[in-house]
Backbone as CSV, one residue per row, in Angstrom:
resi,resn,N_x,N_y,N_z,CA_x,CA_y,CA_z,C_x,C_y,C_z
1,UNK,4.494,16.433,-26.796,4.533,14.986,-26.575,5.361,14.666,-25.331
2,UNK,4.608,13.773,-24.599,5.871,13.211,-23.291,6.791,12.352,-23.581
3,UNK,7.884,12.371,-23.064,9.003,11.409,-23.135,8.307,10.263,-22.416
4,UNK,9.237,8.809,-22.637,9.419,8.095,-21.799,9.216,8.145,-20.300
5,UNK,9.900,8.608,-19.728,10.390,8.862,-18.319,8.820,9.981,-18.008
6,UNK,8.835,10.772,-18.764,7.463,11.270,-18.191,6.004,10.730,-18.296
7,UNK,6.028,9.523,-19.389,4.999,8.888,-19.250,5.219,7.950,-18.056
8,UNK,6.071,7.624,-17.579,6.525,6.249,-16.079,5.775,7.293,-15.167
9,UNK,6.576,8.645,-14.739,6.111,8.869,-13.832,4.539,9.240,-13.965
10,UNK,4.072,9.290,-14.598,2.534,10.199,-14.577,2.017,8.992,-14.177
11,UNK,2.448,7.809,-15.017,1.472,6.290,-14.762,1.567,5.731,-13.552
12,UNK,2.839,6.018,-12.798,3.216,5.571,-11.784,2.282,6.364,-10.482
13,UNK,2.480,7.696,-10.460,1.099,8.651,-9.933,0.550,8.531,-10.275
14,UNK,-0.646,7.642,-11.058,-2.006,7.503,-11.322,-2.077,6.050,-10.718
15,UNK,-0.981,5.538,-10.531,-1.290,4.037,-9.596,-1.521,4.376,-7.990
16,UNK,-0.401,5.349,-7.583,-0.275,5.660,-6.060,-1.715,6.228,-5.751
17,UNK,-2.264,7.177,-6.417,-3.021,7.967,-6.650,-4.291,7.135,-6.025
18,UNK,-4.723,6.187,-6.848,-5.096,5.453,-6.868,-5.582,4.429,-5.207
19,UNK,-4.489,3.690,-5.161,-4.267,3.362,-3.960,-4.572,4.411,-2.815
20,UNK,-4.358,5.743,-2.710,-4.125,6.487,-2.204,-5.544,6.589,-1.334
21,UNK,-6.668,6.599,-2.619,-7.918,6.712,-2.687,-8.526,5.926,-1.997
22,UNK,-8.750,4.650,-2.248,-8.425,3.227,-2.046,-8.452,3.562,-0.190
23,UNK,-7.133,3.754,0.216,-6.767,3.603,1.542,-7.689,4.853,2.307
24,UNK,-7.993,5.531,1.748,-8.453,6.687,2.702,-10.502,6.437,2.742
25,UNK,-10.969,5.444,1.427,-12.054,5.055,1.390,-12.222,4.391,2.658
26,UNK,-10.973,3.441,2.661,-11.325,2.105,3.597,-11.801,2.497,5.044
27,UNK,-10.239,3.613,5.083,-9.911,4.606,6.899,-11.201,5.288,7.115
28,UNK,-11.509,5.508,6.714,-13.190,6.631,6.646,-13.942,5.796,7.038
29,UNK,-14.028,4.409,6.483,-14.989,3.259,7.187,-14.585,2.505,8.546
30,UNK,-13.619,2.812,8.437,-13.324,1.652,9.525,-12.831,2.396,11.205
31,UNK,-12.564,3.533,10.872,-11.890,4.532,11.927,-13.414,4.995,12.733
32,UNK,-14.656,4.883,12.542,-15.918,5.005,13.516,-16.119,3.995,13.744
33,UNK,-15.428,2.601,13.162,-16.307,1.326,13.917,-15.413,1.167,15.139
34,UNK,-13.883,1.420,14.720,-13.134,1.043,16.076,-13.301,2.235,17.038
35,UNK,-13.563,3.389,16.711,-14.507,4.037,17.989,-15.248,3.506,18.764
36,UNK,-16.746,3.257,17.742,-17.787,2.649,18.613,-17.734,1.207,19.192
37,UNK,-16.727,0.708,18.680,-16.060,-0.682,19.108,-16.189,-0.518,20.936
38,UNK,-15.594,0.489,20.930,-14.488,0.663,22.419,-16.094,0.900,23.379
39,UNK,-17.084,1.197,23.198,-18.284,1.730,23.666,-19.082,0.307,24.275
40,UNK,-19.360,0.143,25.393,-20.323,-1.445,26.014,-21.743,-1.327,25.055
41,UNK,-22.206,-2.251,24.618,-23.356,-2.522,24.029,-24.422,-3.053,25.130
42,UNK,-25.658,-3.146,24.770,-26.749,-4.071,26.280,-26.023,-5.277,26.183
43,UNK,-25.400,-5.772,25.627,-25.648,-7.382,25.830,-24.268,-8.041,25.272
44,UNK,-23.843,-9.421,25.516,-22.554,-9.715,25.644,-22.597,-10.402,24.424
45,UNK,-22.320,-9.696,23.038,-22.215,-10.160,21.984,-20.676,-10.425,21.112
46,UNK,-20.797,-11.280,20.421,-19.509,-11.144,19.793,-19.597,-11.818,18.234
47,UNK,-18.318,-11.620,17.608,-18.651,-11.802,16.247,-18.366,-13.479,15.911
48,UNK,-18.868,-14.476,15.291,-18.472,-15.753,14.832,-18.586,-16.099,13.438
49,UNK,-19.668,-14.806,12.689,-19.089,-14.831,11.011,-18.097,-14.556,11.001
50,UNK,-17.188,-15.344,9.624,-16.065,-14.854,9.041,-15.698,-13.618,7.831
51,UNK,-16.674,-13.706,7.192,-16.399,-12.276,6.254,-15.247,-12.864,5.488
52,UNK,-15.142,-14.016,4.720,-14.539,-14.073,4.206,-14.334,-15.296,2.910
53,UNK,-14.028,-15.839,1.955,-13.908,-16.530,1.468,-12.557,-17.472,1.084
54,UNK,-12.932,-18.425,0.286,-11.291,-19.870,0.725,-10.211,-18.958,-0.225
55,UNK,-10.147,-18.062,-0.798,-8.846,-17.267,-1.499,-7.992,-16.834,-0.375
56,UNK,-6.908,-16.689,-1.115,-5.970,-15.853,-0.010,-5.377,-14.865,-0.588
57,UNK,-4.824,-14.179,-0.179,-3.959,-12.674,-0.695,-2.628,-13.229,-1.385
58,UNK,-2.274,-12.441,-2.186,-1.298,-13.144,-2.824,0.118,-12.504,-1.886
59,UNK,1.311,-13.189,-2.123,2.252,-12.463,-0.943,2.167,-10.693,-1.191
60,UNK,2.343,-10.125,0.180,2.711,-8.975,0.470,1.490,-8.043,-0.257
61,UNK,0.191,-8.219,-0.067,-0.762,-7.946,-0.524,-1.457,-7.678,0.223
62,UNK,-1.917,-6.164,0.607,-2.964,-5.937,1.875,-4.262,-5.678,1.473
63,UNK,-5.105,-6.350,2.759,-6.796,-6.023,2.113,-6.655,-5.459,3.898
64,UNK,-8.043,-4.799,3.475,-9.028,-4.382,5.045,-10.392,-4.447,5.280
65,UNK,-11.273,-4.400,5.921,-12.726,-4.706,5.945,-13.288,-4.159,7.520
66,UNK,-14.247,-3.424,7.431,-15.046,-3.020,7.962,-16.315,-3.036,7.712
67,UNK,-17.440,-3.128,8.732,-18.573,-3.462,8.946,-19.600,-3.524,9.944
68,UNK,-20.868,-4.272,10.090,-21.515,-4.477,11.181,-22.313,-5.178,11.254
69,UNK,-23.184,-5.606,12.083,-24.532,-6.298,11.859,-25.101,-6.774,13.116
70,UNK,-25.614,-7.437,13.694,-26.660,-7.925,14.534,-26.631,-9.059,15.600
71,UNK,-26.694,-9.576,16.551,-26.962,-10.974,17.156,-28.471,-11.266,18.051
72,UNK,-28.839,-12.114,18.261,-30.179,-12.764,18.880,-29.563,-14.215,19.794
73,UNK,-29.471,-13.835,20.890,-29.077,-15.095,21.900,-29.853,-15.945,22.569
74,UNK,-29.558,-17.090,22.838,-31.077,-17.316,24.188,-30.037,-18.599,24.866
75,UNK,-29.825,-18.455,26.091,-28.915,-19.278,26.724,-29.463,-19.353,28.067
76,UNK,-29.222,-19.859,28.778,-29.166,-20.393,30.318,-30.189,-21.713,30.570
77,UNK,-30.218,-22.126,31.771,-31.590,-22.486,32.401,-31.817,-21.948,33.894
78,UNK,-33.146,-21.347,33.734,-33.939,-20.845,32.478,-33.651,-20.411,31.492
79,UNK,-33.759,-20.004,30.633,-33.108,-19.442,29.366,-33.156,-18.141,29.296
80,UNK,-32.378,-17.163,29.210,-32.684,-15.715,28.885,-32.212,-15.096,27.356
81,UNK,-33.286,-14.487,27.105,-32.841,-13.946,25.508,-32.200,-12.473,25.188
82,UNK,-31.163,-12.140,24.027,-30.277,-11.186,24.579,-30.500,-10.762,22.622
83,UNK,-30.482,-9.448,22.642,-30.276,-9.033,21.363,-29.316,-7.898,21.495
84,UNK,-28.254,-7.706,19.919,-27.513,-6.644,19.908,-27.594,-6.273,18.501
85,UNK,-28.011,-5.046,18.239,-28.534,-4.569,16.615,-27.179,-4.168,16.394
86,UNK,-26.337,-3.673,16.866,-24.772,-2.675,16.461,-24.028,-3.557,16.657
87,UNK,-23.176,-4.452,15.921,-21.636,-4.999,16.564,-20.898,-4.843,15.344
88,UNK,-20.218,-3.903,15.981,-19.266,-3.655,15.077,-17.882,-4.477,14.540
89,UNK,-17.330,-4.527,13.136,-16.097,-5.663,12.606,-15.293,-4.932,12.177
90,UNK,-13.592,-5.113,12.278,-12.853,-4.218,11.282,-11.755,-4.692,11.606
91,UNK,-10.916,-5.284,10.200,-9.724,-6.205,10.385,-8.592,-5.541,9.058
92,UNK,-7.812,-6.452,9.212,-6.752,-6.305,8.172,-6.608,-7.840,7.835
93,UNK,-6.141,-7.954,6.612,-4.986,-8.981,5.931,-4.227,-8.961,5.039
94,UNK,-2.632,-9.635,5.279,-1.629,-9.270,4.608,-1.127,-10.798,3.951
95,UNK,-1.229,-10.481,2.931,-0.388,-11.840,2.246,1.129,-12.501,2.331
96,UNK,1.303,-13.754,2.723,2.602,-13.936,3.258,3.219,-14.761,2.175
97,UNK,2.598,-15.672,1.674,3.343,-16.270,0.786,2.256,-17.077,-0.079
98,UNK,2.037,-17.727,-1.559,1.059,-18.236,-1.858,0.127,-19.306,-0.949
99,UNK,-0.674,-19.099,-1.449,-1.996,-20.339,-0.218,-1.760,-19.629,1.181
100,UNK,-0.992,-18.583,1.595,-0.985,-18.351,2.943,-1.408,-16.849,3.170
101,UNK,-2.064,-16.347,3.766,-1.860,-14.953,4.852,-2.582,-14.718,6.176
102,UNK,-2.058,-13.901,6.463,-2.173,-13.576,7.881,-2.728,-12.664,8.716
103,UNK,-4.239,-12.591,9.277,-5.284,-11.428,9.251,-5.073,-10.857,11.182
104,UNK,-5.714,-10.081,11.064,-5.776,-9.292,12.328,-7.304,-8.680,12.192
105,UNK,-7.852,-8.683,13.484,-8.992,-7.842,13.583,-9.505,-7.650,14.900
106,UNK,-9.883,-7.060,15.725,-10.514,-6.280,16.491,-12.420,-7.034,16.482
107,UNK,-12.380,-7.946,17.736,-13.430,-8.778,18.256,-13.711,-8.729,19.598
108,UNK,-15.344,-8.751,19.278,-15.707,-9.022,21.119,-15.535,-10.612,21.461
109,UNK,-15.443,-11.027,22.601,-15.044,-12.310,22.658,-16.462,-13.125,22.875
110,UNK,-16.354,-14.575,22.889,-17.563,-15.482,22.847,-17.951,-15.393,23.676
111,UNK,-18.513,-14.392,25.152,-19.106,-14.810,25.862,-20.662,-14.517,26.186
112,UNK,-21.508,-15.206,26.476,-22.789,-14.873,26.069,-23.122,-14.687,27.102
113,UNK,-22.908,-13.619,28.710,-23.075,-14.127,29.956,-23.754,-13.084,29.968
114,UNK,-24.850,-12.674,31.029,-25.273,-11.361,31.166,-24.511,-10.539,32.259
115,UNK,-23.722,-11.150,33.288,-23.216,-10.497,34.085,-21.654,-10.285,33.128
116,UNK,-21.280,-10.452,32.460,-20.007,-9.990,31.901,-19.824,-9.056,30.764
117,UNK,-19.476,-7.860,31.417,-19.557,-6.966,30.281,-18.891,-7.081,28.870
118,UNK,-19.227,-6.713,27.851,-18.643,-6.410,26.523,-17.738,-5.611,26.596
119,UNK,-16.448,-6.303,25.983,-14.915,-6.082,26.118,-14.753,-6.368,24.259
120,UNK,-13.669,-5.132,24.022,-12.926,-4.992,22.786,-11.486,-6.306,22.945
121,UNK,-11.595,-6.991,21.355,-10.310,-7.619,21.852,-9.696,-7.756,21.189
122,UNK,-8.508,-8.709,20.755,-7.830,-8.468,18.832,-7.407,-10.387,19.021
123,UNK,-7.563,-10.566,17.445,-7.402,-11.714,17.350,-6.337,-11.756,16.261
124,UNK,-5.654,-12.538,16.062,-4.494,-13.292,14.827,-5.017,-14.648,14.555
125,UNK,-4.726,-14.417,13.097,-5.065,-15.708,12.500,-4.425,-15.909,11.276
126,UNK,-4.497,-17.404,11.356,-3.603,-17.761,9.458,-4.319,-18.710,8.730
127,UNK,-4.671,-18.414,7.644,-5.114,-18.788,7.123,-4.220,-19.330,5.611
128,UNK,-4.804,-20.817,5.289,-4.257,-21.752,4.608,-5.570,-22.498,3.012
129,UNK,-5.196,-22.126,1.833,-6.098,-22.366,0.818,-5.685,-24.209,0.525
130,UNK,-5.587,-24.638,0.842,-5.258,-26.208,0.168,-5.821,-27.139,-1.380
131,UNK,-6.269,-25.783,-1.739,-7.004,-26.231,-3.455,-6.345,-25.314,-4.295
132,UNK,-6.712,-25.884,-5.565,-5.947,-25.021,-6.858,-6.362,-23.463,-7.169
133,UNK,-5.492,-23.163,-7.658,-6.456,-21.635,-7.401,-7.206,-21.856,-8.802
134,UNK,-6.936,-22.870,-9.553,-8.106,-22.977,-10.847,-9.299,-24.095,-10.482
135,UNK,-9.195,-24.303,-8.823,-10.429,-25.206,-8.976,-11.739,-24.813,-8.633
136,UNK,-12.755,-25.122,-8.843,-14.215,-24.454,-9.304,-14.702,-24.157,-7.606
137,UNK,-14.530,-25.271,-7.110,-14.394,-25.093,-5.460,-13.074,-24.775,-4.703
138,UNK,-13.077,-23.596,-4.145,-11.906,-23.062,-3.208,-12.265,-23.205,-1.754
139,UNK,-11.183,-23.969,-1.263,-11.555,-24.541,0.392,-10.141,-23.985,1.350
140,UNK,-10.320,-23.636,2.466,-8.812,-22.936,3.465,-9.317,-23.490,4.492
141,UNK,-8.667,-23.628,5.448,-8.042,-23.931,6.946,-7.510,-22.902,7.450
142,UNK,-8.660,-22.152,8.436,-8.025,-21.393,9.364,-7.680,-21.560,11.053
143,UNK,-7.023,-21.424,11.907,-6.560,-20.970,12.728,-6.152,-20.000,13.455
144,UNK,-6.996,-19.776,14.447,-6.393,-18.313,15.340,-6.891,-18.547,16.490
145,UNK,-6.641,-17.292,17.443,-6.423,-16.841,18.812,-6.747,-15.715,19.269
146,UNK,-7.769,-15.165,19.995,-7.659,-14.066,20.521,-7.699,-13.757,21.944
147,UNK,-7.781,-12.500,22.176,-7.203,-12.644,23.766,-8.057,-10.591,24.156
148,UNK,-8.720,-10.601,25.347,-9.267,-9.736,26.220,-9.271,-9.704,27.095
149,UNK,-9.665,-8.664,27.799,-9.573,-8.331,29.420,-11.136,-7.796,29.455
150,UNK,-11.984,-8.737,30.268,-13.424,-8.710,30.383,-13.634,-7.822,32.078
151,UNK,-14.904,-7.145,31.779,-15.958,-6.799,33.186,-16.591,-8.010,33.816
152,UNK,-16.182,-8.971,35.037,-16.830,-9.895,35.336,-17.983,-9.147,36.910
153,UNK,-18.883,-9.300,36.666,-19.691,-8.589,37.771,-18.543,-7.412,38.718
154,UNK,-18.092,-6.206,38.101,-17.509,-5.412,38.219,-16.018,-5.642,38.920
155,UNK,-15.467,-6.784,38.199,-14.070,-6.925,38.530,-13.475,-7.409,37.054
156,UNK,-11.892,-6.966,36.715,-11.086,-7.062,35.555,-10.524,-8.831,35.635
157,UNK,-10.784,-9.625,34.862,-10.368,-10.757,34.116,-9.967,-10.763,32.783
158,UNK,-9.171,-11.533,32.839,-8.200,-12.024,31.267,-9.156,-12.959,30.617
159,UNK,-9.229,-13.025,29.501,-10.417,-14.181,28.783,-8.891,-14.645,27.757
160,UNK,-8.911,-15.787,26.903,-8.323,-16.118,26.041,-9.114,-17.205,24.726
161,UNK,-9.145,-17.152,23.590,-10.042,-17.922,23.073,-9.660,-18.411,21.817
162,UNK,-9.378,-19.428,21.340,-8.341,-19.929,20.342,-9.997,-20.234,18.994
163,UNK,-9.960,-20.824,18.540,-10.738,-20.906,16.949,-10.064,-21.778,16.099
164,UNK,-11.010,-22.597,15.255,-10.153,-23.110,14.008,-12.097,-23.190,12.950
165,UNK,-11.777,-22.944,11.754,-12.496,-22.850,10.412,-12.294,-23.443,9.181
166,UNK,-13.455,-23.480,8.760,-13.061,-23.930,7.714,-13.821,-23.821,6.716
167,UNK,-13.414,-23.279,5.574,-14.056,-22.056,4.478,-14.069,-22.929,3.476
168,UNK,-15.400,-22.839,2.783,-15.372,-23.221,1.200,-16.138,-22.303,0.567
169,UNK,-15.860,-21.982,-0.740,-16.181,-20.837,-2.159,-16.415,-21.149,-3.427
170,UNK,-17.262,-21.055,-3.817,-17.569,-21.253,-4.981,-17.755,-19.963,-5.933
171,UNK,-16.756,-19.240,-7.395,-17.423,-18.467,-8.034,-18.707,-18.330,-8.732
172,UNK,-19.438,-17.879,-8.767,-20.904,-17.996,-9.340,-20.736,-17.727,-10.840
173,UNK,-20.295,-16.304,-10.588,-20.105,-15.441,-11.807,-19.164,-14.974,-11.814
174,UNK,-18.883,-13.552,-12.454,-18.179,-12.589,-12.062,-18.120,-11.969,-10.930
175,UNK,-19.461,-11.715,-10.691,-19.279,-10.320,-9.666,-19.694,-11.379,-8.307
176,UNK,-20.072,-12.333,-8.478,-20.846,-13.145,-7.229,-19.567,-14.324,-6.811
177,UNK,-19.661,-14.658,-5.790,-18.992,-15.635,-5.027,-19.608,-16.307,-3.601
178,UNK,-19.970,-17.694,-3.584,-21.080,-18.032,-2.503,-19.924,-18.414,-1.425
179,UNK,-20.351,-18.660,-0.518,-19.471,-18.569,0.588,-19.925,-19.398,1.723
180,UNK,-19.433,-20.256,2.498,-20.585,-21.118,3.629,-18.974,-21.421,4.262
181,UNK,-19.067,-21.784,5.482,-17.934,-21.868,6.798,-19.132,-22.694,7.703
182,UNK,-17.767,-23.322,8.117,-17.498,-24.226,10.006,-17.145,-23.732,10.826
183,UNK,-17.236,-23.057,11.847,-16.551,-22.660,12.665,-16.510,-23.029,14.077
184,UNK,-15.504,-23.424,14.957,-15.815,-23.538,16.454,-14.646,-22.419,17.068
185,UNK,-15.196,-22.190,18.249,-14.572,-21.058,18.802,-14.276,-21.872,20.558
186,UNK,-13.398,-21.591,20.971,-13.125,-22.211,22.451,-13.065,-21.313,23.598
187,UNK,-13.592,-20.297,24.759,-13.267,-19.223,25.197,-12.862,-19.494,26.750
188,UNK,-12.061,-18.912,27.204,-11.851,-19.331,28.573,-11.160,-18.270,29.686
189,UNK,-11.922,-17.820,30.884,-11.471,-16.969,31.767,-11.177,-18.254,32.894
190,UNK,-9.757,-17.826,32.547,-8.708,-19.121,33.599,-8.832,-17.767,34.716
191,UNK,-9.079,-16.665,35.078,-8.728,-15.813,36.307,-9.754,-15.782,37.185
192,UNK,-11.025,-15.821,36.580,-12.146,-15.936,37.514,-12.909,-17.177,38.733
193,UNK,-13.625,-16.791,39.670,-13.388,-18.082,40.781,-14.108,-19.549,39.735
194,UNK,-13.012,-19.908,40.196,-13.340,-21.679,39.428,-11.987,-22.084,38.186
195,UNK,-12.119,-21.277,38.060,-10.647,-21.549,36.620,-11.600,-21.819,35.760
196,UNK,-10.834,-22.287,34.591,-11.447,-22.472,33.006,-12.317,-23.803,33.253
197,UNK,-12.672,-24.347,34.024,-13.492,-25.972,34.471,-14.356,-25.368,34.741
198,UNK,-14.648,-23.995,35.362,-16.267,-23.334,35.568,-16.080,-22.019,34.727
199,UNK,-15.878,-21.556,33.948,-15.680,-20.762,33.287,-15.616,-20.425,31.675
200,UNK,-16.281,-21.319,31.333,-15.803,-21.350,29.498,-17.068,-21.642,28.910
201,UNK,-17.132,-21.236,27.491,-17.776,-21.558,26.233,-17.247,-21.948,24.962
202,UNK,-18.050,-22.753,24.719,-17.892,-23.306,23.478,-18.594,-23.096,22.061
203,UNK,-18.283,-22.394,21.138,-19.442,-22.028,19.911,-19.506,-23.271,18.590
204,UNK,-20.446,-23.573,18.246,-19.856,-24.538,16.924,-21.025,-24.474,16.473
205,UNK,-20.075,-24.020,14.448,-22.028,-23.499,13.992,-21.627,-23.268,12.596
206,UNK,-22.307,-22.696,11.785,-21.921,-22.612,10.235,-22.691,-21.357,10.099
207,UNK,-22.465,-20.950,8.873,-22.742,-19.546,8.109,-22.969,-19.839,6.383
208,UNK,-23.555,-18.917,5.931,-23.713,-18.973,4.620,-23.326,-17.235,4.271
209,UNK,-22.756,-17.015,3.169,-22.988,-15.480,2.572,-22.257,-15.660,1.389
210,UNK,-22.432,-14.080,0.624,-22.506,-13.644,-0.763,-21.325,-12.795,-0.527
211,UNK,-20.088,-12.669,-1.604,-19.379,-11.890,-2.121,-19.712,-11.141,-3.109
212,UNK,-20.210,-9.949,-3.269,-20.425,-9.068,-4.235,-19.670,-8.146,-4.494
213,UNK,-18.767,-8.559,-5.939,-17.968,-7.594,-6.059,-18.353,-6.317,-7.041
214,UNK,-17.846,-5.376,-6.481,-18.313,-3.877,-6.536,-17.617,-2.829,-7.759
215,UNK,-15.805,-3.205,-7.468,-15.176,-2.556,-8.227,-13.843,-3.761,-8.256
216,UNK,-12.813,-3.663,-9.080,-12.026,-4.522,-8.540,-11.470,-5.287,-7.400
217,UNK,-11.697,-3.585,-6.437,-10.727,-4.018,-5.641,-11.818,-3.848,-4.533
218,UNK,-13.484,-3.606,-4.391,-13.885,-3.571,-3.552,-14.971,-4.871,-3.497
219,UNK,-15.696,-5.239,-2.310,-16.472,-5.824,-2.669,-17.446,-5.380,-1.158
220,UNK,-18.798,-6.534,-1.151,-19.725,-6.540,-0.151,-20.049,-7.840,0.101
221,UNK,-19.280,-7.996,1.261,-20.035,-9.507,1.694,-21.258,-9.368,2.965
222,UNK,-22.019,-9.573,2.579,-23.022,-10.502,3.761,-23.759,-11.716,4.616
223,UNK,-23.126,-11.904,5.380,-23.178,-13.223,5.675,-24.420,-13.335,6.970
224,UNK,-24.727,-14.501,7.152,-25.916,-15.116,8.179,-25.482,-16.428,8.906
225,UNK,-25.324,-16.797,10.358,-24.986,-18.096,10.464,-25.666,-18.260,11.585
226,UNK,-25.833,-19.352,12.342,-26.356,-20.062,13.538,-25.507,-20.927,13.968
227,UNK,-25.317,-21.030,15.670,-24.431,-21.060,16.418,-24.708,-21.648,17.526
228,UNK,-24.280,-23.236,18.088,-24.779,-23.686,19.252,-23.748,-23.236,20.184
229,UNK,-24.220,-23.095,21.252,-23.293,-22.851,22.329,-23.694,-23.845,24.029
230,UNK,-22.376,-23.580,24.453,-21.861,-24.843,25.706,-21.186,-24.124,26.391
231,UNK,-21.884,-24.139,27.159,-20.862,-23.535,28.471,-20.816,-23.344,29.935
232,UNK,-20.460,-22.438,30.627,-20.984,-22.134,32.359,-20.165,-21.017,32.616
233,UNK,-20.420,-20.040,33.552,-20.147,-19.161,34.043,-19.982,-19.550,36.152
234,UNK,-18.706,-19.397,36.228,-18.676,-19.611,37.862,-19.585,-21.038,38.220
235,UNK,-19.399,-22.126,37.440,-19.843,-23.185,37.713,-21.628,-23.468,37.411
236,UNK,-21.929,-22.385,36.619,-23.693,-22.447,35.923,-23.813,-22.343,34.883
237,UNK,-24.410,-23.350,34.182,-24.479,-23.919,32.838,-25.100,-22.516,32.079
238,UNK,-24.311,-22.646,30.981,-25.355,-21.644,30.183,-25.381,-22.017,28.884
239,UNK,-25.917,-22.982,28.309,-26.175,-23.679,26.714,-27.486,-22.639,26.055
240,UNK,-27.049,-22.386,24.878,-28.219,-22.327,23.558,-27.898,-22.136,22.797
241,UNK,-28.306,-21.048,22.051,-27.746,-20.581,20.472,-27.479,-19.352,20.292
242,UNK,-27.163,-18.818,18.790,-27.027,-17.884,18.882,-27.246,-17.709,17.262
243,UNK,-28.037,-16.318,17.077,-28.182,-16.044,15.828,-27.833,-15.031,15.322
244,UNK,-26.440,-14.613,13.833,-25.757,-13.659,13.461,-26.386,-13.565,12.454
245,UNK,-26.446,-11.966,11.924,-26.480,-11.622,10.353,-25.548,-10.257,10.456
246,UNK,-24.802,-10.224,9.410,-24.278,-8.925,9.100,-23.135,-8.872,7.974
247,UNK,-22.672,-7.922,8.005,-22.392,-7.047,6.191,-21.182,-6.587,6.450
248,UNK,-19.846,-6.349,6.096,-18.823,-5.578,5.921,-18.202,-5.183,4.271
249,UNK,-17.547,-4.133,4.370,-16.938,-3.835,2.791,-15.463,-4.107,2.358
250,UNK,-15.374,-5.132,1.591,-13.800,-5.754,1.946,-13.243,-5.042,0.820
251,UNK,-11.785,-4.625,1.264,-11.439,-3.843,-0.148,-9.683,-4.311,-0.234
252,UNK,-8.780,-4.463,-1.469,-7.887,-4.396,-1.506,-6.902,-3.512,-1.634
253,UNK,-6.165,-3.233,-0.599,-5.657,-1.828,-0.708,-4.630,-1.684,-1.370
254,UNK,-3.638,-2.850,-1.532,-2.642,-2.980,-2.749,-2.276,-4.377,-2.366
C-alpha cells in the first residue's frame, strides 16, 4: 500500500506528465509553421481571422495555437487577383488577471501589394471579456499592434499596424462553440516615398467559425471571413477584398 506522501507525488507526476505531453503535442505543431513562416509565399497575404473566442484564460494560464489556411484577393484599378493556399498561424496566450489576457503571435502584415514582398511579423494584444462568464452570450474587446520590416520593390521598410476586435460566442453544446468577430486592421509604411498619406491600408470585415472541442484541453477552430480593403501604395489606390478560410489547433497547456 502507498503512503500519503507517495500517493502526492505519483499524482503530482501524472499531472506534470501530463502537461508535459500537452506541451510537446503543441511544439511539434507549431515549430514547422514558424519555419515555413520565415519562407516568401507568391503573394502578399496576411492573416485577419482571429482563431478565437469572447473567453479569456483565467490568470497565469497558458494556451498556444497553431495552424493554417488560405486567402483569395482582388485589389487595384485595374484590379488584380492574388491567391495564397499556405499561410501559416502560431501564437501564444497567457492569462493576466480575470476578464483579461495577453496573446502574442507571429503575422504577415495587411498588405495586399504585389510589389511588396511577404514579411514575418509579431503582434501583442489584450484582450478584455466584458460579460458574465455565466452569460449564454460571451462578448471581448480586443486591441493590438504589430510591427515588420517589409521587401518594398527590393528595398527594406518598417510597416507598423495597430487593430481593434470585437468577439462574440455563443456555447452550442458541449463540444461546439459558434464564434463570429469585427475586425479592422490599420497598416502603415511611414518609411517609404510618400509617408503613411501614400502608403497604407485599411481592412474592415467579419468572420464566422466553430470551436470544436476535442479533449479538454484541446480543441479545433475553423474559421471563414470576408474583408474590404482601402488603401494605396506610393500614392496608387489599391481597394477590394479579400477572402480567408482556415483552421488552427488551440490547446491549453496549463
Amino acid at each position: 500500500m502507498l503512503n500519503v506522501k507517495e500517493s502526492l507525488f505519483f499524482s503530482r507526476f501524472r499531472i506534470h506528465f501530463h502537461r508535459l505531453l500537452i506541451l510537446r503535442s503543441v511544439v511539434i505543431a507549431v515549430v514547422p509553421l514558424l519555419l515555413l513562416a520565415g519562407f516568401p509565399s507568391t503573394a502578399s497575404a496576411f492573416w485577419l481571422l482571429g482563431f478565437s473566442d469572447a473567453n479569456t484564460l483565467p490568470p497565469q494560464a497558458l494556451g498556444m495555437i497553431a495552424g493554417t489556411g488560405g486567402q483569395y484577393a482582388n485589389v487595384g484599378n485595374p484590379s488584380k487577383s492574388s491567391s495564397t493556399i499556405f499561410l501559416p498561424h502560431a501564437g501564444f496566450r497567457l492569462g493576466l488577471a480575470d476578464n483579461f489576457d495577453i496573446g502574442y503571435r507571429l503575422t504577415q502584415v495587411a498588405l495586399p501589394f504585389s510589389s511588396v514582398g511577404p514579411s514575418l511579423g509579431t503582434e501583442v494584444d489584450v484582450k478584455y471579456r466584458f460579460t458574465r462568464p455565466e452569460a449564454a452570450w460571451q462578448a471581448a474587446f480586443v486591441a493590438g499592434a504589430a510591427y515588420a520590416s517589409l521587401d518594398l520593390s527590393g528595398q527594406t521598410k518598417n510597416a507598423w499596424s495597430p487593430g481593434v476586435d470585437l468577439i462574440v460566442s455563443k456555447a452550442l453544446t458541449e463540444k461546439y462553440t459558434f464564434i463570429s468577430e469585427l475586425r479592422y486592421v490599420y497598416t502603415a509604411i511611414p518609411t517609404a516615398p510618400g509617408g503613411v498619406s501614400q502608403n497604407n491600408v485599411g481592412a474592415l470585415g467579419t468572420d464566422i467559425g466553430l470551436k470544436i472541442k476535442l479533449t479538454d484541453r484541446v480543441s479545433l477552430i475553423p474559421e471563414f471571413g470576408i474583408f474590404d480593403l482601402r488603401g494605396s501604395l506610393i500614392g496608387n489606390r489599391a481597394n477590394g477584398i479579400a477572402v480567408q478560410a482556415g483552421a488552427v489547433l488551440s490547446a491549453r497547456v496549463w
